[in-house]
C-alpha positions in Angstrom: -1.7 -74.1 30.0 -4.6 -72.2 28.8 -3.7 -68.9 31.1 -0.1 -68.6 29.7 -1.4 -68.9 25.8 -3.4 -65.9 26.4 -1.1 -63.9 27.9 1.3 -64.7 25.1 -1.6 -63.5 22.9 -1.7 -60.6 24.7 1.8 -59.6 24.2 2.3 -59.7 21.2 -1.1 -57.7 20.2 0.1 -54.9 22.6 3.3 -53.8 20.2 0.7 -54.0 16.8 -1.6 -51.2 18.7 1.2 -49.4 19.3 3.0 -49.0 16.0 -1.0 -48.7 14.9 -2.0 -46.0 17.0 0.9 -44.4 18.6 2.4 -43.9 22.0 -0.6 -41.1 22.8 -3.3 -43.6 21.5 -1.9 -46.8 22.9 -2.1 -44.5 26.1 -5.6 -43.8 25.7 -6.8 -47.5 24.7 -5.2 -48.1 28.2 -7.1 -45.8 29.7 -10.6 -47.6 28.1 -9.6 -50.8 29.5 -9.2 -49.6 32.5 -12.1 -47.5 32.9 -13.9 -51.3 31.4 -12.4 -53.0 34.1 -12.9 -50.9 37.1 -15.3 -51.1 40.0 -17.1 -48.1 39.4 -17.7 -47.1 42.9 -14.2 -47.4 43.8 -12.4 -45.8 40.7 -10.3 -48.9 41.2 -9.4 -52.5 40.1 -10.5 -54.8 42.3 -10.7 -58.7 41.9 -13.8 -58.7 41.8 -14.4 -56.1 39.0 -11.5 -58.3 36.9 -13.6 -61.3 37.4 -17.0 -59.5 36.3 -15.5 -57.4 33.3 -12.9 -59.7 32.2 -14.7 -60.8 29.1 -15.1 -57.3 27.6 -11.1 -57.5 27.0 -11.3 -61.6 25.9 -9.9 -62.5 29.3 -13.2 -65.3 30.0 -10.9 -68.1 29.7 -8.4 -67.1 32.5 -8.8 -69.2 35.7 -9.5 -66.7 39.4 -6.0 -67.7 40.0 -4.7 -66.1 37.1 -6.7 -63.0 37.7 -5.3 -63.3 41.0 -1.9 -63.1 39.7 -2.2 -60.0 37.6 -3.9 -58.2 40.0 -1.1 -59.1 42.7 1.8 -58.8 39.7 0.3 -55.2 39.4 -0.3 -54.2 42.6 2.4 -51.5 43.2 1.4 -50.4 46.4 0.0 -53.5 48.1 -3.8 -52.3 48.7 -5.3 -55.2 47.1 -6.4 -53.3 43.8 -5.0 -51.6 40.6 -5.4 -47.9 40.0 -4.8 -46.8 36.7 -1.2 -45.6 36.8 -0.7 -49.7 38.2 -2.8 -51.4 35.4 -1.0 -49.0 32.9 2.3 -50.0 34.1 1.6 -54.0 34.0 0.1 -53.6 30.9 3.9 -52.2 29.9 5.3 -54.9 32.0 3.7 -57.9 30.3 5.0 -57.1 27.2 9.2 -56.7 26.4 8.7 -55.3 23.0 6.7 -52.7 23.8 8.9 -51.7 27.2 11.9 -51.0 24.5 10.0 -49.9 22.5 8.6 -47.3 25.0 12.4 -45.7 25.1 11.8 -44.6 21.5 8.8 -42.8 22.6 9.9 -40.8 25.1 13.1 -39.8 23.3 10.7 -38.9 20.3 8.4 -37.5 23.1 10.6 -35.3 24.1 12.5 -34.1 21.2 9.2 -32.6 20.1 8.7 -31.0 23.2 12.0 -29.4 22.9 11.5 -27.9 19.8 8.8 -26.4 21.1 11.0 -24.2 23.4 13.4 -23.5 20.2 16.3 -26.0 20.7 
């Protein structure tokens, strides 16, 4: 199945921008994709923005049932579409290594913060 290759690709590219950019860049690479795959007068997600702007993140090949799927996998509160927080959050979800790995991040996160307030 053509769908579930890429979103093996995907997966595994997701962990190699992390370790290459960091928690606060991976962060902010989320944020361009987003903002790429966005209707622009809704500030949202929608399916049909997905299916428009798909190919700007390699996702061409993916069938409208697969674009479906993510779009319903991610949507947290049920309105049809994926705000940022929501496409951030799949994003996270589709790949394991970088969910544990995302426990380092916030430990590390916030044992700088700390020692910003002396402890």
């Amino acid at each position: 199945m053509a769908g579930a290759d890429k979103r093996a690709d995907f997966e595994d590219l997701l962990p190699v921008m992390a370790n290459k950019l960091g928690g606060e860049g991976l962060i902010n690479e989320l944020c361009n994709g987003f903002q790429l795959l966005m209707d622009k007068d809704r500030g949202v997600i929608t399916m049909e923005s997905l299916k428009k702007n798909a190919a700007f993140l390699g996702l061409q090949d993916l069938s409208e049932d697969e674009l479906a799927g993510m779009v319903k996998e991610g949507d947290l509160d049920r309105d049809g579409a994926l705000n940022q927080m929501e496409f951030c959050v799949l994003m996270f979800r589709l790949s394991p290594e970088l969910m544990q790995e995302s426990r380092f991040w916030l430990e590390e996160a916030l044992e700088e913060e700390l020692k910003g307030y002396g402890f």
